[in-house]
N, CA, C and O atoms as CSV, one atom per row, in Angstrom:
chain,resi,resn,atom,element,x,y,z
A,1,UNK,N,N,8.133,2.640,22.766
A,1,UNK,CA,C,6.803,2.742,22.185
A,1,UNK,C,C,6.363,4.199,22.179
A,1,UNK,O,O,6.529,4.838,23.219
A,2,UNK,N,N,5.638,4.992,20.767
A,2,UNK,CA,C,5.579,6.461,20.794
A,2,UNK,C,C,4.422,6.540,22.009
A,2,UNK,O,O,4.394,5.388,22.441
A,3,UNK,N,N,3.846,7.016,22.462
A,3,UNK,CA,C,2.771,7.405,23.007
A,3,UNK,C,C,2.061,8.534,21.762
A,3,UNK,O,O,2.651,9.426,21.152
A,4,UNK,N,N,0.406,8.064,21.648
A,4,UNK,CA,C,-0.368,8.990,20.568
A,4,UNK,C,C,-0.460,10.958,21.324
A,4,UNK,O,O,-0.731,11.509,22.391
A,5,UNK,N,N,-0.090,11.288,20.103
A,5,UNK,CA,C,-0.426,12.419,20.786
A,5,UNK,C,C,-2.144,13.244,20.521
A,5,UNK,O,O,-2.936,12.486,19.963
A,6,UNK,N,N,-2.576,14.327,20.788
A,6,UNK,CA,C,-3.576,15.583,19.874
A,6,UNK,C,C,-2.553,16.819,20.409
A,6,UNK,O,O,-1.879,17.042,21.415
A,7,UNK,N,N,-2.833,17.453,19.187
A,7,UNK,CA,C,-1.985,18.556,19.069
A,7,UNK,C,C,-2.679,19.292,18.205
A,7,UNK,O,O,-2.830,18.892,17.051
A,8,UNK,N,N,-3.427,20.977,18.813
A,8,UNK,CA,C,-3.304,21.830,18.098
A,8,UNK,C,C,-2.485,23.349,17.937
A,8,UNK,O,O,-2.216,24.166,18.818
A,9,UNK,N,N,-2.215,23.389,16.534
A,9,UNK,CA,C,-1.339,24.677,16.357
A,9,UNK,C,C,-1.963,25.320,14.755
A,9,UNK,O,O,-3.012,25.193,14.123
A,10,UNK,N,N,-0.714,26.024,14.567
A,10,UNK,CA,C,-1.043,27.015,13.454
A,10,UNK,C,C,-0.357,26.258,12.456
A,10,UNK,O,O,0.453,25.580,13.087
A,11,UNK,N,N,-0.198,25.903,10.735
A,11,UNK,CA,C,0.772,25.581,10.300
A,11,UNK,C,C,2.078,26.643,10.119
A,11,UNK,O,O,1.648,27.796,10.092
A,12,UNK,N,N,3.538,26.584,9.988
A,12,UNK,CA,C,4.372,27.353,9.813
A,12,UNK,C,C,4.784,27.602,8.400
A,12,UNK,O,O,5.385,28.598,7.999
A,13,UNK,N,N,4.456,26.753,7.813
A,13,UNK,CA,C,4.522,26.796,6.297
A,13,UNK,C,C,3.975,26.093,5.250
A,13,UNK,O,O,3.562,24.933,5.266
A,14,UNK,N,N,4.008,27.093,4.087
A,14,UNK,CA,C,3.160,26.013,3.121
A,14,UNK,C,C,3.493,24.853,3.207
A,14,UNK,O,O,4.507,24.609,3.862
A,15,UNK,N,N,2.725,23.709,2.550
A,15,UNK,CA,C,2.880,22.770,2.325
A,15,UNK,C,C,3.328,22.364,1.330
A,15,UNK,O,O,2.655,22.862,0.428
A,16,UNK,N,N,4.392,21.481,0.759
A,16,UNK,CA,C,4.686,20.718,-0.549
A,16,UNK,C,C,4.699,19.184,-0.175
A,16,UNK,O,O,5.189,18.544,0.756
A,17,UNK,N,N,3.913,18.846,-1.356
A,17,UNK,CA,C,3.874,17.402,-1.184
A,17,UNK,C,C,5.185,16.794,-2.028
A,17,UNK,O,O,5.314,17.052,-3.225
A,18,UNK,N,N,5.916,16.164,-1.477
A,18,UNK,CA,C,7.220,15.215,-2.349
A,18,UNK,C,C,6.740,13.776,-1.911
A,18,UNK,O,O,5.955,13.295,-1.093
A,19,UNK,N,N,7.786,13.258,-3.063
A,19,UNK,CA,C,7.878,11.887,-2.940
A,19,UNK,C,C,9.450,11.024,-2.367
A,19,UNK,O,O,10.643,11.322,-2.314
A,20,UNK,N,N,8.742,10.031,-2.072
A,20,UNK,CA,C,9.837,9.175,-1.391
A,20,UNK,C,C,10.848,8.443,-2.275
A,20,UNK,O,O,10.657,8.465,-3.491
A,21,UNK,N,N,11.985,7.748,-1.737
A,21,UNK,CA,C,13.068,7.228,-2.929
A,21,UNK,C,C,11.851,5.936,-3.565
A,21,UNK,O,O,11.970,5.442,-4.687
A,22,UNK,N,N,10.821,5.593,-2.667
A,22,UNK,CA,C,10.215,4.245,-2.695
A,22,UNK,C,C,8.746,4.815,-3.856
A,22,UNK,O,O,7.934,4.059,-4.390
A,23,UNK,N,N,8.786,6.036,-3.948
A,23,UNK,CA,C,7.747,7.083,-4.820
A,23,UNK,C,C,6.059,7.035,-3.932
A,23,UNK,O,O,4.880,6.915,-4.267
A,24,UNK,N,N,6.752,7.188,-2.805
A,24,UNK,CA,C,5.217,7.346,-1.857
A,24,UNK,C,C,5.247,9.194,-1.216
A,24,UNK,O,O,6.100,9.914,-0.697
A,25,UNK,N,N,4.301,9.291,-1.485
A,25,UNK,CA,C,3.926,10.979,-1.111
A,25,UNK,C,C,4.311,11.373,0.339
A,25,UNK,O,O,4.155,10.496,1.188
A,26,UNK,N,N,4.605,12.104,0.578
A,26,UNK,CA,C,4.574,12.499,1.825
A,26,UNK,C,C,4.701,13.814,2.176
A,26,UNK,O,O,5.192,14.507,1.286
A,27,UNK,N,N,4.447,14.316,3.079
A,27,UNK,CA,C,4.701,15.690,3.768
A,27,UNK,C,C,5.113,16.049,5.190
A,27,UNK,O,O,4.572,15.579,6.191
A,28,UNK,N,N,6.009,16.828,5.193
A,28,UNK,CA,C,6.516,17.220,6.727
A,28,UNK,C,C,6.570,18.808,6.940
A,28,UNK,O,O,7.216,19.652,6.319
A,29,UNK,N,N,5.862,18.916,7.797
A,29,UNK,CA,C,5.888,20.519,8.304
A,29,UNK,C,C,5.526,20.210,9.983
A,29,UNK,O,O,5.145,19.222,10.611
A,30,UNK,N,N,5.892,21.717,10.344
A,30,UNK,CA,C,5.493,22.054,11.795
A,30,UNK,C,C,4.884,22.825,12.096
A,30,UNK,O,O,4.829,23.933,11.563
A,31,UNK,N,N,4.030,22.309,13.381
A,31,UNK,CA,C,2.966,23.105,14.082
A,31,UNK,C,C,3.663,24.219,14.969
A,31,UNK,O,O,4.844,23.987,15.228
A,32,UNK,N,N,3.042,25.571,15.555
A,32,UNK,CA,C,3.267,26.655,15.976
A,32,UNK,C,C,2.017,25.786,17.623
A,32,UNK,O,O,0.795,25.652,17.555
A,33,UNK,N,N,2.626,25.514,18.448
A,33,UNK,CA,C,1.704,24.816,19.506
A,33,UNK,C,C,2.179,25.698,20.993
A,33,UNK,O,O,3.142,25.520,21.739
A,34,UNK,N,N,0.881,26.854,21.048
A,34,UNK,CA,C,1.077,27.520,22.826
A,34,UNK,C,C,1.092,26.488,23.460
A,34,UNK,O,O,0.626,25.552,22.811
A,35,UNK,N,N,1.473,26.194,24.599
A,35,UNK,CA,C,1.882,25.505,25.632
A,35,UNK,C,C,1.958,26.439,27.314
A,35,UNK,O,O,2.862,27.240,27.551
A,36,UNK,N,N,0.774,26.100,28.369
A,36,UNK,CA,C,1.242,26.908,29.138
A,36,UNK,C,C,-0.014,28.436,29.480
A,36,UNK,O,O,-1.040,28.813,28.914
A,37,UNK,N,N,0.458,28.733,30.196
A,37,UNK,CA,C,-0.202,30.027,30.427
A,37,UNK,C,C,0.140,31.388,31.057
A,37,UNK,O,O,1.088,31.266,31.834
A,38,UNK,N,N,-0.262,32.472,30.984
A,38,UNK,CA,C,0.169,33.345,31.277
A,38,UNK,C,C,1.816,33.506,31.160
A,38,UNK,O,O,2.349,33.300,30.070
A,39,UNK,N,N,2.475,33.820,32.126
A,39,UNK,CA,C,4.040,34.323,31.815
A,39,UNK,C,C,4.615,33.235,31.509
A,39,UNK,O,O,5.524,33.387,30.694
A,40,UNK,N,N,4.334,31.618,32.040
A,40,UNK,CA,C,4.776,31.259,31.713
A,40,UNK,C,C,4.441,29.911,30.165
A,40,UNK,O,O,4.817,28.756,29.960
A,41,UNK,N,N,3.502,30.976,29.350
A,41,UNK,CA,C,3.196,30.577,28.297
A,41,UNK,C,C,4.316,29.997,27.154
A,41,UNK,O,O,5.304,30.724,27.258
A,42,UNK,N,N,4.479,29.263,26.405
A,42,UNK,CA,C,5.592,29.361,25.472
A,42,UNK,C,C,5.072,28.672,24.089
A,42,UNK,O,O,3.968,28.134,23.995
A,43,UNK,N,N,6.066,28.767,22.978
A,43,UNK,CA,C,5.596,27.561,22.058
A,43,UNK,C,C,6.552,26.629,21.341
A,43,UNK,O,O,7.740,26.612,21.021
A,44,UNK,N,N,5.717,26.035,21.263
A,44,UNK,CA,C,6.414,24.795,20.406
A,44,UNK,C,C,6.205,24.301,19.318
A,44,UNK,O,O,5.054,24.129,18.919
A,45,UNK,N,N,7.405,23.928,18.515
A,45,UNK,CA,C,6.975,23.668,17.253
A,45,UNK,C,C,7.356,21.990,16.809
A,45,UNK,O,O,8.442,21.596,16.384
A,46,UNK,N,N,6.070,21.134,17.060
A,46,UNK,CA,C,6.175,19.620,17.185
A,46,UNK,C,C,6.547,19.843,15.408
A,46,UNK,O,O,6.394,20.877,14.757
A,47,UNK,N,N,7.146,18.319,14.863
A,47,UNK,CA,C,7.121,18.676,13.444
A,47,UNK,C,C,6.538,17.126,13.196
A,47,UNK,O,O,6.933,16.072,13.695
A,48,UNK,N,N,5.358,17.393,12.158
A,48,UNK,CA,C,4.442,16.552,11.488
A,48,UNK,C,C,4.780,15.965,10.357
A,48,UNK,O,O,5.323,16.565,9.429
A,49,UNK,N,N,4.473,14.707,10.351
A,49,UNK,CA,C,4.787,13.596,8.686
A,49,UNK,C,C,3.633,12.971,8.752
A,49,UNK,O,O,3.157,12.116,9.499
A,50,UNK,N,N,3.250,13.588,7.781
A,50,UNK,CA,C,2.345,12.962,6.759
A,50,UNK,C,C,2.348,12.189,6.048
A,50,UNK,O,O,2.866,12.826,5.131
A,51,UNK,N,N,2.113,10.814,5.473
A,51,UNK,CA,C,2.380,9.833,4.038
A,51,UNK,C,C,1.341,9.232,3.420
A,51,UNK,O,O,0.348,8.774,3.987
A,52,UNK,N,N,1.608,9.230,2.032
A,52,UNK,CA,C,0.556,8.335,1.503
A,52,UNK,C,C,-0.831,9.337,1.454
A,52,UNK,O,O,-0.822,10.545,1.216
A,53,UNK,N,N,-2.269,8.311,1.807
A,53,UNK,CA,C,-3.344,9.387,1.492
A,53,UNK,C,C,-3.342,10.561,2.518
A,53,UNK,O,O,-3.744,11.681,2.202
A,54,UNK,N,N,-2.970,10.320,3.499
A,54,UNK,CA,C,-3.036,11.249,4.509
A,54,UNK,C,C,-2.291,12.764,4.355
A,54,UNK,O,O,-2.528,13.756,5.045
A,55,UNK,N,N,-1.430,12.659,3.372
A,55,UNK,CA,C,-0.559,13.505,3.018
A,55,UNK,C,C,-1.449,14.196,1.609
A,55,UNK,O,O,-1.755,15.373,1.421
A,56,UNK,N,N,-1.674,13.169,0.873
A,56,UNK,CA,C,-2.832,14.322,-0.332
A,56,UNK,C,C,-4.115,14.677,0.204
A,56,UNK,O,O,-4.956,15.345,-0.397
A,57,UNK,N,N,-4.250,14.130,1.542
A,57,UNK,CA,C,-5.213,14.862,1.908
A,57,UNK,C,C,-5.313,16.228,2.363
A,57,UNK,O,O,-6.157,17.043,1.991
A,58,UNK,N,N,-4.343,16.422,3.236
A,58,UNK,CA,C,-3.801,18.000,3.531
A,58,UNK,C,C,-3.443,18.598,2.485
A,58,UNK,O,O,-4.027,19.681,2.524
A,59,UNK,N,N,-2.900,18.548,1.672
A,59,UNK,CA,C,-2.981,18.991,0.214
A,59,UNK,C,C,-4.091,19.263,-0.344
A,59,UNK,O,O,-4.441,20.431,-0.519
A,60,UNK,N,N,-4.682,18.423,-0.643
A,60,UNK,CA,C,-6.738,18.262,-0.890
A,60,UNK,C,C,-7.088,19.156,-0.104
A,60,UNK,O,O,-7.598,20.025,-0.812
A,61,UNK,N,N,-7.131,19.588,1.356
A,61,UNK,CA,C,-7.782,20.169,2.295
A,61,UNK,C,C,-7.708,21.562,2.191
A,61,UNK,O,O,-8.523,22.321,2.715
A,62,UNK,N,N,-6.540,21.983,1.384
A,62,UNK,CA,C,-6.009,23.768,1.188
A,62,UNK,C,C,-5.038,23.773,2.691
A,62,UNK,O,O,-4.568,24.910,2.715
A,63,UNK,N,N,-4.823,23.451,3.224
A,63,UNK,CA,C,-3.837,23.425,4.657
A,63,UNK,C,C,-2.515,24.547,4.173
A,63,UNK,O,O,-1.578,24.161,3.474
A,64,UNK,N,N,-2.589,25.355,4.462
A,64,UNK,CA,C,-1.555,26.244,4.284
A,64,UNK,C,C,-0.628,27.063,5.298
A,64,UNK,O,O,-1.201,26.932,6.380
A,65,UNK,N,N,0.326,27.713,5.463
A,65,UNK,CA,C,0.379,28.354,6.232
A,65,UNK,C,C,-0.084,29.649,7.059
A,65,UNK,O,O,-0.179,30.797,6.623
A,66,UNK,N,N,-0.345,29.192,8.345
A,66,UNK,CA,C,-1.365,29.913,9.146
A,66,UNK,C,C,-2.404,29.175,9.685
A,66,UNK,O,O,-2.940,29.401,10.770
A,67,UNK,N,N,-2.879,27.647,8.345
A,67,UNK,CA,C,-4.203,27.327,9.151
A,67,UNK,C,C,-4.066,26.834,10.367
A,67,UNK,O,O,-2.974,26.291,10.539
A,68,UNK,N,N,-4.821,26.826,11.323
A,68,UNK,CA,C,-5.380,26.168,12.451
A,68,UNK,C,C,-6.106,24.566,12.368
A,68,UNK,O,O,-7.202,24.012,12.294
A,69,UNK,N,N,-4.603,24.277,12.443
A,69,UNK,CA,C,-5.613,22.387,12.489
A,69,UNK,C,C,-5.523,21.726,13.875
A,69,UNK,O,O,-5.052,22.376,14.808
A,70,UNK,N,N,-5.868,20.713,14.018
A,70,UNK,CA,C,-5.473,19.466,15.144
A,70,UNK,C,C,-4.795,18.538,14.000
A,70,UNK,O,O,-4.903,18.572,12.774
A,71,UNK,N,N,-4.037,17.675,14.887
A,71,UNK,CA,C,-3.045,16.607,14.490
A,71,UNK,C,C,-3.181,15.061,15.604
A,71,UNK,O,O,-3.036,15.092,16.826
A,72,UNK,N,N,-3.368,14.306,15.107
A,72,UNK,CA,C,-3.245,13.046,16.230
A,72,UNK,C,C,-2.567,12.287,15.741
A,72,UNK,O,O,-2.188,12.591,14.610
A,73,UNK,N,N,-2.101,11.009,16.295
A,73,UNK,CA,C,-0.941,10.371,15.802
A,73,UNK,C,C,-0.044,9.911,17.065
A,73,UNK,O,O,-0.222,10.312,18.216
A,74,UNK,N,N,0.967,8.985,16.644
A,74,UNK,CA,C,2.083,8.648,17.789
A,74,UNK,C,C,3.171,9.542,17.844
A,74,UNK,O,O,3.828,9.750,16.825
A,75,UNK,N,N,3.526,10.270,19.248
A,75,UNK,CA,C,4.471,11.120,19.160
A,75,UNK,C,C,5.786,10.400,19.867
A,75,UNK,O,O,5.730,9.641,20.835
A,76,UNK,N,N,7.064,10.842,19.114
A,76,UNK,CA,C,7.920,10.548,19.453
A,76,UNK,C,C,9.082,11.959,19.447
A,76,UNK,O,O,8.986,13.059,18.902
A,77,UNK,N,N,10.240,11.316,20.358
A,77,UNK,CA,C,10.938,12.540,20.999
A,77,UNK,C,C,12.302,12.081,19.918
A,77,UNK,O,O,12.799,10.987,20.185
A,78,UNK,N,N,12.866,12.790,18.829
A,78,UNK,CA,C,13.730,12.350,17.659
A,78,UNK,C,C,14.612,12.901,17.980
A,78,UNK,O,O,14.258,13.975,18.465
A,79,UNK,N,N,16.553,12.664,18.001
A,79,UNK,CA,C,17.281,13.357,17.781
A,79,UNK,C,C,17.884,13.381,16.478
A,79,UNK,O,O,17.939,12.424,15.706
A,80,UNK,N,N,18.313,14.485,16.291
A,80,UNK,CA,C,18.691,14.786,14.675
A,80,UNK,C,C,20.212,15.927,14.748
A,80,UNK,O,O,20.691,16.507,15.723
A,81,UNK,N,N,20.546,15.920,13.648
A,81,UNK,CA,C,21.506,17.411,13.506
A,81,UNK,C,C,21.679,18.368,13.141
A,81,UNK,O,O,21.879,18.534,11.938
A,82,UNK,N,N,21.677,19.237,13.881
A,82,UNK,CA,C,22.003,20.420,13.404
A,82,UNK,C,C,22.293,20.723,12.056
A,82,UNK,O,O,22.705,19.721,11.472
A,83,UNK,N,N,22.206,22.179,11.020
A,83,UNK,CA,C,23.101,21.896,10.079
A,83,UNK,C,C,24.887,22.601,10.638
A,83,UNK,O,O,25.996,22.489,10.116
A,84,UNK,N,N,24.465,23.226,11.756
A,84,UNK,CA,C,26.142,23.310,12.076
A,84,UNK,C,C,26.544,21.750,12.919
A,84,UNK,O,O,27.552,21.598,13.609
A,85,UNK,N,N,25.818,21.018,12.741
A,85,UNK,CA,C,26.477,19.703,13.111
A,85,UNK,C,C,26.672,19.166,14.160
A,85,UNK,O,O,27.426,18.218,14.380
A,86,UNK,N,N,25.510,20.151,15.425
A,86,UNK,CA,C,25.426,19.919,16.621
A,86,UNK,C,C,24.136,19.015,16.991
A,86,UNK,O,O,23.120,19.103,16.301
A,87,UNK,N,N,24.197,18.274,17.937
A,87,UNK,CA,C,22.986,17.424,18.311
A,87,UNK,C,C,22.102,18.321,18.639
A,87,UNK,O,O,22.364,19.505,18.853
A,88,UNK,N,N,20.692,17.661,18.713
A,88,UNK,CA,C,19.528,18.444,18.847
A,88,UNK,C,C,18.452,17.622,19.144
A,88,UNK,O,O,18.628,16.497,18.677
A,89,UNK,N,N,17.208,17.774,19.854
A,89,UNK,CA,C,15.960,16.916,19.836
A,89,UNK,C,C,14.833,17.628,19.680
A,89,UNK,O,O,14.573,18.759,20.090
A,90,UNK,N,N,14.021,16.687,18.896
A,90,UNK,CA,C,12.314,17.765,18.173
A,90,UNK,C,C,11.316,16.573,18.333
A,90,UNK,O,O,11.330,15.367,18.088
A,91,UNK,N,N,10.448,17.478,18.858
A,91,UNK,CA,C,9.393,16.399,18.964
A,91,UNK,C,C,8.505,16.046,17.244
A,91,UNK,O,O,8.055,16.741,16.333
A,92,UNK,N,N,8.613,14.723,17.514
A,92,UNK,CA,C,7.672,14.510,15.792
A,92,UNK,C,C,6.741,13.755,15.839
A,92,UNK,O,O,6.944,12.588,16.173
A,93,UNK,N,N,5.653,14.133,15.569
A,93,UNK,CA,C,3.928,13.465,15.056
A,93,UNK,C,C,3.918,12.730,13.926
A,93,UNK,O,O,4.305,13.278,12.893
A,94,UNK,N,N,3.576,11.659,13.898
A,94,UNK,CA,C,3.599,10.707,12.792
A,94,UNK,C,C,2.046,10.606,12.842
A,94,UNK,O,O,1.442,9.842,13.595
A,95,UNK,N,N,1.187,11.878,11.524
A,95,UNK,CA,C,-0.286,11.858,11.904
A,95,UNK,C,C,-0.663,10.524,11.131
A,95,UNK,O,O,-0.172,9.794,10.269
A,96,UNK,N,N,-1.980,10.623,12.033
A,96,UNK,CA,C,-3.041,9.331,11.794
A,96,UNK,C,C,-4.110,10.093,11.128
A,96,UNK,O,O,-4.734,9.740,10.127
A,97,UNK,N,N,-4.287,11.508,12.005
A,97,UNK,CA,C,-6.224,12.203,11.940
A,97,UNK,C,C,-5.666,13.152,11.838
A,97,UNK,O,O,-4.515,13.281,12.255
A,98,UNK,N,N,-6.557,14.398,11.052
A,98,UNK,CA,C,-6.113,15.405,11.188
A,98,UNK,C,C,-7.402,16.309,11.063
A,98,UNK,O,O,-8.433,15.658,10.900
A,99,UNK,N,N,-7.601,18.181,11.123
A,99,UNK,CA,C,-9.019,18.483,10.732
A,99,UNK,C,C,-8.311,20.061,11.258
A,99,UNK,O,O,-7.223,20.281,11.790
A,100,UNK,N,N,-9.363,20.956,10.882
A,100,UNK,CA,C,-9.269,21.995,11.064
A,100,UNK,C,C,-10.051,22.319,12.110
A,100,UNK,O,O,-11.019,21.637,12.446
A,101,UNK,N,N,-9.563,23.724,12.883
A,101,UNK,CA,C,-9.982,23.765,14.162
A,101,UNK,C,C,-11.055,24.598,14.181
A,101,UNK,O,O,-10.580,25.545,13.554
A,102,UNK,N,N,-12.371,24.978,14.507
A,102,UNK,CA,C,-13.149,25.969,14.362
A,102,UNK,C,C,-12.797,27.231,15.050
A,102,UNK,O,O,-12.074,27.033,16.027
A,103,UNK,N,N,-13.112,28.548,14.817
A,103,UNK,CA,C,-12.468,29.393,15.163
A,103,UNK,C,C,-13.791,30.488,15.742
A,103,UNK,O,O,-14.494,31.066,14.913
A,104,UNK,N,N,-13.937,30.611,16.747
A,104,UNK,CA,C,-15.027,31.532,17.665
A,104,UNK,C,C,-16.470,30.743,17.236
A,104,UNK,O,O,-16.544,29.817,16.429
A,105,UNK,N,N,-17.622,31.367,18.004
A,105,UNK,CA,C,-18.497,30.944,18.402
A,105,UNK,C,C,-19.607,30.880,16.882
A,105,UNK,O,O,-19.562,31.890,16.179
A,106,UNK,N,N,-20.460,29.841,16.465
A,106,UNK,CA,C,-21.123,30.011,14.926
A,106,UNK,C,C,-22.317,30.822,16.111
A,106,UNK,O,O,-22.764,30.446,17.195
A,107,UNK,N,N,-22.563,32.238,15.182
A,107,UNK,CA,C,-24.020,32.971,15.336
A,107,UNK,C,C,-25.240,32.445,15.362
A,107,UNK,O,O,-25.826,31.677,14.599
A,108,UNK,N,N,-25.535,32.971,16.351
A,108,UNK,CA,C,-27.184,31.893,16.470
A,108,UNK,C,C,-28.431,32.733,15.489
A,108,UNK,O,O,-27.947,33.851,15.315
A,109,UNK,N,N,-29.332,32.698,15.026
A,109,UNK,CA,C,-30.573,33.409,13.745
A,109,UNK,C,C,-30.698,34.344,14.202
A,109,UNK,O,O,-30.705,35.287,13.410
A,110,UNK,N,N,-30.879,34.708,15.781
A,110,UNK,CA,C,-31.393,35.580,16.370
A,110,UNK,C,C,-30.662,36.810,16.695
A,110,UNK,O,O,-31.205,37.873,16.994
A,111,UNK,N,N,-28.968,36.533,16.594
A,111,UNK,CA,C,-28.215,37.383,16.693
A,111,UNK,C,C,-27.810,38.669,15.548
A,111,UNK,O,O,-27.162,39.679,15.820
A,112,UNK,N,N,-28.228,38.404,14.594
A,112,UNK,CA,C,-28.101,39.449,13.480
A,112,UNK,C,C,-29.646,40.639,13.752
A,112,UNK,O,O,-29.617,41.794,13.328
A,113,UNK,N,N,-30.747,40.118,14.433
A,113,UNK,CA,C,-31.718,41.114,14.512
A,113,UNK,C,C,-30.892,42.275,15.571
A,113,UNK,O,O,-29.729,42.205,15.969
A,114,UNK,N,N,-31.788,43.204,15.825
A,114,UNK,CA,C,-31.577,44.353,16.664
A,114,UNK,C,C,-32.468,43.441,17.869
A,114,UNK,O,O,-33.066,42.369,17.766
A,115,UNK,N,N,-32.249,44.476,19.179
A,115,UNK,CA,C,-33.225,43.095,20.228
A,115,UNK,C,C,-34.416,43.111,19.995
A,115,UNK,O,O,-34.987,42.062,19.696
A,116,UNK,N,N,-35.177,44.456,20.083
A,116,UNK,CA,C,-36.842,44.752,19.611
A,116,UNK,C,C,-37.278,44.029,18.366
A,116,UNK,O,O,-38.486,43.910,18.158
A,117,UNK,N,N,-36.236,43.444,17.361
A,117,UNK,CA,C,-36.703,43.125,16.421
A,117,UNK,C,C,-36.895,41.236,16.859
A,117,UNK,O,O,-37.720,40.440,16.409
A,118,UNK,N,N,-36.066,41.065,17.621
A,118,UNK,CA,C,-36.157,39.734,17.474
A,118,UNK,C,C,-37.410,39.006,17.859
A,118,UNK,O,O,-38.180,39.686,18.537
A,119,UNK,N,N,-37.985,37.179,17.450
A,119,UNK,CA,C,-38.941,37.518,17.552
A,119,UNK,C,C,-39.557,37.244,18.968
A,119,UNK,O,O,-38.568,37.524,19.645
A,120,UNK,N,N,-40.427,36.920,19.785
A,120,UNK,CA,C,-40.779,36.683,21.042
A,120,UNK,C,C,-41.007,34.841,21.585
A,120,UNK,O,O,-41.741,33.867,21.422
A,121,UNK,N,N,-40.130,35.175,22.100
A,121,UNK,CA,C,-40.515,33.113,22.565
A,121,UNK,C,C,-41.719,32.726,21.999
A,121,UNK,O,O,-41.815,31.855,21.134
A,122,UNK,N,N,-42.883,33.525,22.596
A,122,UNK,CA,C,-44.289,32.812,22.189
A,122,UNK,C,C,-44.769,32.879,21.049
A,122,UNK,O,O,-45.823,32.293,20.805
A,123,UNK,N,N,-44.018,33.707,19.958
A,123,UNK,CA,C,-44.665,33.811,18.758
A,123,UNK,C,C,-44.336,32.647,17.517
A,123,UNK,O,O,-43.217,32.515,17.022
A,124,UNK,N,N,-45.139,32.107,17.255
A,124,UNK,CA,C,-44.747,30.742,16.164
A,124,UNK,C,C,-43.704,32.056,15.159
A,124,UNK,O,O,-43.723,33.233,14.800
A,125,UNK,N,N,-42.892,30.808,15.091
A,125,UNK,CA,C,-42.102,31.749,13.281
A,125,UNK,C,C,-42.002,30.484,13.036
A,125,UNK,O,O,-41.963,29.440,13.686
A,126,UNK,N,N,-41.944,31.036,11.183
A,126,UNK,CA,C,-41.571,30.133,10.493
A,126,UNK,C,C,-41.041,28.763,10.344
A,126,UNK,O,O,-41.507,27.820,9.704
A,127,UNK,N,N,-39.759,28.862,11.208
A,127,UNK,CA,C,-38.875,27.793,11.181
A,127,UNK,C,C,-39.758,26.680,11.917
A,127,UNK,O,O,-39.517,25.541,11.516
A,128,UNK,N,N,-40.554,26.765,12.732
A,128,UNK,CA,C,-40.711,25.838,14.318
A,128,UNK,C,C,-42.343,25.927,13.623
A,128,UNK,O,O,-42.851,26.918,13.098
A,129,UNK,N,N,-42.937,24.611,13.802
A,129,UNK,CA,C,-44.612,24.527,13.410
A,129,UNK,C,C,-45.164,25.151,15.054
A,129,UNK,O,O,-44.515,25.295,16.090
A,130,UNK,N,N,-47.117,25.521,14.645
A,130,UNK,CA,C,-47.515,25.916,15.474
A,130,UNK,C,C,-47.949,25.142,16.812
A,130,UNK,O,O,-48.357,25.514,17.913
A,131,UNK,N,N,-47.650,23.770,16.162
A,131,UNK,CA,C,-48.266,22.759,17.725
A,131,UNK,C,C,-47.103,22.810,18.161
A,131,UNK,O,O,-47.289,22.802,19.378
A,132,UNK,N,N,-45.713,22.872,17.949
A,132,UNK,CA,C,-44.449,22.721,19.324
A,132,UNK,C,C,-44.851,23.258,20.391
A,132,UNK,O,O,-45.557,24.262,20.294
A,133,UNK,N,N,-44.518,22.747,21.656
A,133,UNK,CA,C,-44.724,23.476,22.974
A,133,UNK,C,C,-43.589,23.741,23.547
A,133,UNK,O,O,-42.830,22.781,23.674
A,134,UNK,N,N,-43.123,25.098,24.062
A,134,UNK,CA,C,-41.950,25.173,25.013
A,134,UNK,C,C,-42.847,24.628,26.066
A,134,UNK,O,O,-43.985,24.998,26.354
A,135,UNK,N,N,-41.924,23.416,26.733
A,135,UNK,CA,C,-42.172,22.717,28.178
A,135,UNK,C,C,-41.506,23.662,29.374
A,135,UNK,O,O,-41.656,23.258,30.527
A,136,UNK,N,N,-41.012,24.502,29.226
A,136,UNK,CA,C,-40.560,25.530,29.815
A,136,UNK,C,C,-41.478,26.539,30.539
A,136,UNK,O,O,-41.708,26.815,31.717
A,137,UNK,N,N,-41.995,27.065,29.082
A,137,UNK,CA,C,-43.232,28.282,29.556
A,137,UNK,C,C,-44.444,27.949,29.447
A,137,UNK,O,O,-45.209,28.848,29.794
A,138,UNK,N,N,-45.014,26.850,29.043
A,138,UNK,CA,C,-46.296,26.614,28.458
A,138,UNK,C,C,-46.563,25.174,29.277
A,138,UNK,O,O,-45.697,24.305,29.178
A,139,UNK,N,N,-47.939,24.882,30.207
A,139,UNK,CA,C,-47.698,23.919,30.346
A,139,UNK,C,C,-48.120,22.483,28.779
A,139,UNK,O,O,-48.621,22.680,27.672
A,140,UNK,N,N,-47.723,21.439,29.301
A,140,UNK,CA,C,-47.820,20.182,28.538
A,140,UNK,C,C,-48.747,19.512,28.158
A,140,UNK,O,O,-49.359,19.050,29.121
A,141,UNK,N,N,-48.974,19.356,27.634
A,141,UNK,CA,C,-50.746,18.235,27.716
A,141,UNK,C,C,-50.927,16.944,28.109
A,141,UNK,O,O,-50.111,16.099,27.742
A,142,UNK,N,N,-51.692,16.697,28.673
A,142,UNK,CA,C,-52.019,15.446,29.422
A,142,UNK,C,C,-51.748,14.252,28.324
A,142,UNK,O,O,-51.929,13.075,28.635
C-alpha cells in the first residue's frame, strides 16, 4: 500500500503534456526536494505523474521549470532501468493536489511608508471607520 506523501520542490523541467496508448493526458516530471539540514543537507528528485485533469491542470497553471510547487498524492518506492541496463530505484508521486508555494513574506500597507510617515495607531485612516476601538490602547465601552 503507497503511503500519501506532501512534497515540496522546484520543477526540473518544462512540462509536456502527452498522451497515453488509451489517449488520456498525462505528465511526468521531477521535483528538485532539499532534504535535511546543514552539512548534512541533500536533494532529491521524487518523480511526479500527473493524468487526466490533473495533468491539464499544471499545464493550465504555467508550471514550468523552476516553479516552486507542493505535490500530494500516494508515494511509492519504483524500481526501473537504467538506460545502461542496470537496476535502479526512484521514488514516484502519483499526484492527487497540487499548488504553488508562496515565496517570502506579502508586505504589510505600512511597510512601503518611511517610519515618520507612517500613520499613528490613534489616528483614524481611511481604511478602518472612526468608531473602531483598539481594545488594546483605548479602553472599551460599557
Amino acid at each position: 500500500m503507497a503511503q500519501s506523501s506532501l512534497t515540496i520542490g522546484r520543477v526540473t523541467a518544462d512540462l509536456e503534456l502527452k498522451t497515453s496508448q488509451n489517449m488520456n493526458p498525462y505528465v511526468r516530471f521531477s521535483l528538485a526536494e532539499d532534504v535535511g539540514f546543514g552539512e548534512s543537507r541533500t536533494t532529491q528528485f521524487p518523480q511526479v505523474w500527473a493524468r487526466g485533469e490533473n495533468a491539464k491542470h499544471l499545464i493550465k497553471g504555467n508550471v514550468k521549470k523552476g516553479s516552486l510547487i507542493w505535490v500530494s498524492g500516494p508515494i511509492t518506492l519504483e524500481e526501473f532501468t537504467k538506460r545502461d541496463g542496470s537496476p535502479d530505484k526512484r521514488l514516484k508521486i502519483t499526484l492527487e493536489n497540487w499548488g504553488y508555494t508562496p515565496i517570502g513574506k506579502p508586505k504589510s500597507i505600512d511597510s512601503d511608508l518611511p517610519r515618520d510617515e507612517a500613520p499613528e495607531p490613534d489616528d483614524p485612516s481611511p481604511s478602518a471607520p472612526a468608531e473602531e476601538i483598539d481594545g488594546e490602547r483605548q479602553e472599551l465601552p460599557e
